[in-house]
C-alpha positions in Angstrom: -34.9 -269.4 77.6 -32.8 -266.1 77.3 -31.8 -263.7 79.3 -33.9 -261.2 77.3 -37.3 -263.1 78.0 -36.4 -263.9 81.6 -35.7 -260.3 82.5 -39.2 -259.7 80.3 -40.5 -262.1 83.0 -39.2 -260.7 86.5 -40.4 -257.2 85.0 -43.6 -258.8 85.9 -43.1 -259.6 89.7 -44.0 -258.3 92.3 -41.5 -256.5 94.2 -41.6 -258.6 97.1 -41.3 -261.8 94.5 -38.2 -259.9 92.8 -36.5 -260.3 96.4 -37.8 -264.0 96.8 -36.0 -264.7 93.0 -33.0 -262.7 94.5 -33.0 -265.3 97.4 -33.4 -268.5 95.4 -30.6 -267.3 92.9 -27.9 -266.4 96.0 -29.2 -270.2 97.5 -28.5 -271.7 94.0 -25.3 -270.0 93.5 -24.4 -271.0 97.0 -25.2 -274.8 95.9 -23.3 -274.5 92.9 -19.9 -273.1 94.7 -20.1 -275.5 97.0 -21.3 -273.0 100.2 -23.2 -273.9 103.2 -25.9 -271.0 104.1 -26.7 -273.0 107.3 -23.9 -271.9 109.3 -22.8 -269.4 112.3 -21.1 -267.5 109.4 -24.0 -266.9 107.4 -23.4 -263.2 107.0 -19.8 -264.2 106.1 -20.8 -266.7 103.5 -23.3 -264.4 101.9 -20.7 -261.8 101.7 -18.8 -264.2 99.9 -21.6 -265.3 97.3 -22.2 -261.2 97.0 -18.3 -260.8 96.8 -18.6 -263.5 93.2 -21.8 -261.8 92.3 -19.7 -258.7 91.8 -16.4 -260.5 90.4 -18.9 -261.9 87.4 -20.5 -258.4 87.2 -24.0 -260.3 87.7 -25.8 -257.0 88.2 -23.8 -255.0 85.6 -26.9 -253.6 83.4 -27.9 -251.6 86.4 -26.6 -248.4 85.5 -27.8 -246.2 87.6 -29.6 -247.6 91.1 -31.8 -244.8 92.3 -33.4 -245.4 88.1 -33.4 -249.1 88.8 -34.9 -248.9 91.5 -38.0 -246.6 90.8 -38.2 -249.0 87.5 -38.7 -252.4 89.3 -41.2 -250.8 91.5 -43.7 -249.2 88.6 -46.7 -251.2 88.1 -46.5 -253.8 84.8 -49.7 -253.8 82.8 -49.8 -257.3 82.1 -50.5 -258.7 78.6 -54.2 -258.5 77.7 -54.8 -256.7 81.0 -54.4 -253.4 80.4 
């Protein structure tokens, strides 16, 4: 799958699912760095995973915020629904 269809595909979401994908993806990049979320220094260790978020420019298409925002939270007709 690319990264065209999948972002076709989280257009869709909910907003309240876009923040559960959010979650998963920061737990899975966790799991792949080798970084315990279960910990005293949770807020520490999700600063980190944000810290390599930003070092691979994960979130780079968002150009402007305030925009992305108010995009993610308009209403998708759905295919065939609409």
């Amino acid at each position: 799958m690319t990264i065209t269809k999948i972002r076709t595909e989280i257009n869709t979401l909910s907003y309240s699912d876009k923040i559960y994908l959010l979650q998963l993806l920061v737990q899975e990049i966790a799991k792949e760095e080798s970084l315990s979320l279960k910990s005293e220094k949770h807020g520490q260790r999700a600063a980190e995973i944000l810290r390599r978020m930003a070092d691979r420019n994960a979130l780079g298409n968002i150009g402007e915020p305030v925009e992305w925002q108010r995009e993610i939270r308009q209403d998708n007709v759905l295919d065939g629904m609409g």
